[in-house]
N, C-alpha and C positions, 0 to 999 in steps of 0.2 A: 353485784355490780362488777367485782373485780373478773367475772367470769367470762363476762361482755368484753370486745374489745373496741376499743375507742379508736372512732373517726380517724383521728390525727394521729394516730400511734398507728391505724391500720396505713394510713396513705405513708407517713413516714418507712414504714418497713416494707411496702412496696417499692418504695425509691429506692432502699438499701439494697435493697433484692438485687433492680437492675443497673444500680451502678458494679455489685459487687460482679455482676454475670459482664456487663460490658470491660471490667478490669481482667476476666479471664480470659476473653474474647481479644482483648488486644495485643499482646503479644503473636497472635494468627495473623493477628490484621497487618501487624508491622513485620512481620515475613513474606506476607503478601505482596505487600509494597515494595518489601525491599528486592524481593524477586525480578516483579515487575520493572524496577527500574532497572535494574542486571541486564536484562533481556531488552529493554529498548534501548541502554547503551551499545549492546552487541549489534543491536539491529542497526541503531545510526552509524556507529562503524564501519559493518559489511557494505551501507549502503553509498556510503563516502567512498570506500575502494570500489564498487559497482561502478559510479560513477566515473571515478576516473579514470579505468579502466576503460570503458567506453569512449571516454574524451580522449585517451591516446591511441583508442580504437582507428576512429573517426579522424583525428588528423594523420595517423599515418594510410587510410582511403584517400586523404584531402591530397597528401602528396605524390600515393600513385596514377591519381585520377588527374596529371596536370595534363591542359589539351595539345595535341602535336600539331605539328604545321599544316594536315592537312583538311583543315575544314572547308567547309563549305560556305563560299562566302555569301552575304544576305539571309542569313539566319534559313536557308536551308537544310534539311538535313538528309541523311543518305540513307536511307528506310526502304525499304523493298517495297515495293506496291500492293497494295491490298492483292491478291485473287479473287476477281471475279467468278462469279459462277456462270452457268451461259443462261442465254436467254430463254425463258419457258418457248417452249414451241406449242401455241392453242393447237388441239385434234379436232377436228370433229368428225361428226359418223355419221 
């Protein structure tokens, strides 16, 4: 009988197995992470100067684009006219 091994000694050192393999395993995991979070602070940073970068893009457009006295008043505007093509001329034979 001792040669046999028992149910609950077999389940027990099955659990030991993979606790012991998940304890090797985590030190990986926690470089992992800790990587990861390295690189989305980088990324939220970059993307904080991205922005406002662009936001002092954009008001200094805001301030060369103020409009000069010479508009056109009633909301026209001074656009060139489409060109026309000319008219088909029908042949016949």
């Amino acid at each position: 009988m001792n040669s046999q091994i028992d149910p609950k000694n077999a389940a027990q050192k099955s659990a030991q197995n993979f606790f012991r393999k998940s304890v090797q395993v985590d030190p990986l995991a926690k470089q992992t992470y800790e990587e990861r979070a390295v690189n989305a602070a980088k990324t939220a940073r970059l993307r904080g100067l991205r922005l406002t970068k662009e936001a002092a893009d954009k008001e200094e457009v805001d301030k060369l684009a103020v409009p000069t006295g010479d508009a056109v008043p009633f909301g026209r505007s001074k656009t060139v006219p489409a060109i026309r093509s000319a008219k088909m001329v029908r042949m016949s034979y």
